[in-house]
N, C-alpha and C positions, 0 to 999 in steps of 0.2 A: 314766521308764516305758519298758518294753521289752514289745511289740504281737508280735515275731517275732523269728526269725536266720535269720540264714544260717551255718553252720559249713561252712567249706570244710577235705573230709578225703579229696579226691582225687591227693595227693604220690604219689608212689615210692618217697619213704623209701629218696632213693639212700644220705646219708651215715650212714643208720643201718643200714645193712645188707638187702638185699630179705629174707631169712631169718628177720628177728623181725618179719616182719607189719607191717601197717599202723602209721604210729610214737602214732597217739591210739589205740590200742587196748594200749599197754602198759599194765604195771600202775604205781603210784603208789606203794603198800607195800613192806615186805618182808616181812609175816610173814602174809598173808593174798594165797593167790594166786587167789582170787575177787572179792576187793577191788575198791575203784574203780578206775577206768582215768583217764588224763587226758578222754576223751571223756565214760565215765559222769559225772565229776565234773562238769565242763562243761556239760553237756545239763540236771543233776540245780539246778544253781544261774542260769543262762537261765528254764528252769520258774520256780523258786521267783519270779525278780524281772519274771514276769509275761507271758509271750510265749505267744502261745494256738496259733501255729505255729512250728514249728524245718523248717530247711529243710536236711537233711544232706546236701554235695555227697559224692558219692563215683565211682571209676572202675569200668569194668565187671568188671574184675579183682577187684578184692577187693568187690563188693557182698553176696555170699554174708557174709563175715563182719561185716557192718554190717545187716544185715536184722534181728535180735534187736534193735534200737534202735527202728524203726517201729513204729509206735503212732498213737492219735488227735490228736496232737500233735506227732509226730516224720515227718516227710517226707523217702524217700531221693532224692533226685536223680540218676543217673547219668549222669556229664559223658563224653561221648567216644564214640570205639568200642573204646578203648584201643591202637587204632596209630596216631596221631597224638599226639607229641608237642607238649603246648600248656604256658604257665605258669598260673598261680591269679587271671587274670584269664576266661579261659576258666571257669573253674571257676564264677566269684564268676557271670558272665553268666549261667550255670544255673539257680541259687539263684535269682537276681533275676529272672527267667522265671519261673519256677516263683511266688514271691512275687505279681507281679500275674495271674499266670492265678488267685492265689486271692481276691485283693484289688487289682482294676483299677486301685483310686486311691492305690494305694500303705499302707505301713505304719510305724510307725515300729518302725526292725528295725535289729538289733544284727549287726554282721557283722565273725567273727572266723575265726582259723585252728583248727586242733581240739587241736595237741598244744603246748596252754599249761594252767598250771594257778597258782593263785593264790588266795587268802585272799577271805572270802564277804565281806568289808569293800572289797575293791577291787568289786566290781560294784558296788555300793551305791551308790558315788559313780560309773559309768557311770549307772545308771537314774536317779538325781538329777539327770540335767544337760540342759539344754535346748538348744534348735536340733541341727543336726548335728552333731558332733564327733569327731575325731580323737584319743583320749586316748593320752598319755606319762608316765614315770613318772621322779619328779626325779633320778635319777639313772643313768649309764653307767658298766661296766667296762670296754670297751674290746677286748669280742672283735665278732672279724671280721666273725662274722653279724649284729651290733648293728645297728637300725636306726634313725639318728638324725633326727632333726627337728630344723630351723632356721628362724628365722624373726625378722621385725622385732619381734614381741609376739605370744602366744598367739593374738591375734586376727588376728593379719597374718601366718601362716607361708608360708615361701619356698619349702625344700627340704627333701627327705627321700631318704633313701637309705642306702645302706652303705657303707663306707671314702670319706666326705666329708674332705675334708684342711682346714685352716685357709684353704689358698691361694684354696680355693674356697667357702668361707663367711665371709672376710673380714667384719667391719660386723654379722655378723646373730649371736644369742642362738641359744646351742644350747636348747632345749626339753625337750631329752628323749629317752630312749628310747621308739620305739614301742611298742606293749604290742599289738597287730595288735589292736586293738578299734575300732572305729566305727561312731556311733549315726547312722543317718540320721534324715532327719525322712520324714515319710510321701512328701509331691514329692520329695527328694533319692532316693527309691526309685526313682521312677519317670523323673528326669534321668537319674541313674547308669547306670540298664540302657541308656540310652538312650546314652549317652557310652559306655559300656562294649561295647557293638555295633557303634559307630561303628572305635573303638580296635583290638577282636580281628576283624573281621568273622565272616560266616556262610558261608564258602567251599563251593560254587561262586557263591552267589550272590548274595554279596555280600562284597566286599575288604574287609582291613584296612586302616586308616589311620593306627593309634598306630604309635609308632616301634620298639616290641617286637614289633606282629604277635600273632599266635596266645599266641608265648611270652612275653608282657607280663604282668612280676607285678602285684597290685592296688594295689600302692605308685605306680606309674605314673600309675592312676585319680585316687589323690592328691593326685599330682603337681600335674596338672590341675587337679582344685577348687582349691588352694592358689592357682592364675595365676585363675582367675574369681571368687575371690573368695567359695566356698560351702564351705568346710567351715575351721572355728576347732580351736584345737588347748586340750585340756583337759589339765591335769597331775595326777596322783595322787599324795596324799603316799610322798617317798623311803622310807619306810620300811614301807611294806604289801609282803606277801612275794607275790612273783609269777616264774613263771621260762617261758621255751619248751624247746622238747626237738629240739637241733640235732647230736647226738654222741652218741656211746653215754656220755661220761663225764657229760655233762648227767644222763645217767636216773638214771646211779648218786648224782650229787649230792640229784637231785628225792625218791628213793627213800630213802635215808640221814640225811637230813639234812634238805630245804626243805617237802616230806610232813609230816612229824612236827612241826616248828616249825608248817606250818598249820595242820593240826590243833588242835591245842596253842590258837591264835588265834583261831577260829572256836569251838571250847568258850567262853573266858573272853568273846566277843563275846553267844553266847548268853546269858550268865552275867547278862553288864551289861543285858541287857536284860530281865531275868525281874524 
């Protein structure tokens, strides 16, 4: 079950160019340019698998075009002032501010990046799964930006990160691609903000202490649970279509081609269940 989220959609959207806008705000299609976006889509299947709040980070730059998203369910957060340069650990500490000023004792909340988009069957099995988790998905290609998980057994993961080499995961089971989803449990809400304050701090008044500082992605936050022993890693079958939007040739593949096939999957899903 999914109680809230967090969507963190305060990037720059260096690699995709500043000119085409916020990169969850592209479109998905190609023959309908009102169509879903990765974000509508996103926000539209959250709702469905039950979150009675969505907590949208965004930067003060682009809030203007994220405001048509608020609603009595959708909450903008605006992370920054926008001259400071932070990573999406900043971002994610927003969200999760935001989450116990509406529920003190925490929630169980789903916290993802904005511009992924994937088959209404892969959440299914997010919301099915209990305690906290890290979900991955059984298989990698082996681009750059892939973020991989290692670990002694799902339940016991090590490390995560990007261009991890063999040298340096020696002995432990790759797991997975990250899929940037993870289910807190309602207290993991309220540790995490708490770890995650600790990590970016509140300058001036209050230091960082993580080893990224301000610019520490939430892969780092991970990092951490993984050494204390609070967040297990979940896999999603290889074969549910899921992709993120890291290139412009990403959108063309998502838009041409991984769109259409999910489509296509989310029909005959409906299908099977009527």
């Amino acid at each position: 079950m999914v109680e809230s989220a967090v969507v963190l959609a305060a990037g720059e959207n260096r690699r995709m160019g500043a000119s085409s806008g916020p990169k969850s705000l592209l479109p998905l299609g190609t023959d309908a340019p009102d169509g879903p976006t990765f974000l509508s889509r996103h926000l539209e299947l959250v709702r469905r698998a039950g979150a009675e709040r969505v907590f949208l980070v965004v930067n003060p730059d682009n809030r203007k075009a994220f405001e048509p998203f608020a609603d009595d369910v959708v909450q903008l957060v605006v992370c920054g002032d926008g001259k400071e340069r932070t990573g999406s650990s900043v971002s994610m500490l927003a969200g999760l501010r935001a989450l116990l000023a509406w529920r003190p004792q925490g929630a169980r909340t789903l916290i993802s990046d904005a511009d992924i988009v994937y088959e209404s069957a892969l959440l299914d099995h997010v919301a099915a799964a209990r305690g906290s988790r890290l979900f991955t998905i059984e298989r990698t290609n082996g681009d750059a930006e892939e973020v991989r998980v290692y670990g002694r057994s799902p339940a016991e993961p090590v490390l995560i990160g990007k261009g991890l080499s063999s040298g340096i995961t020696g002995g432990l089971d790759l797991l997975g691609e990250s899929l940037g989803l993870i289910l807190l449990d309602a207290a993991d809400t309220v540790s995490v903000t708490e770890l995650t304050l600790w990590a970016v701090g509140s300058p001036p008044r209050l230091r960082p202490y993580g080893y990224g500082g301000r610019l520490s992605e939430h892969e780092e936050m991970w990092q951490y649970l993984f050494a204390l022993g609070r967040l297990q890693v979940s896999r999603v079958p290889g074969d549910l279509l899921f992709s993120e939007c890291d290139f412009p040739e990403d959108h063309v593949f998502v838009r041409e081609e991984l769109f259409p096939a999910i489509m296509r999957r989310d029909r005959d899903t409906v299908a099977a269940h009527r």
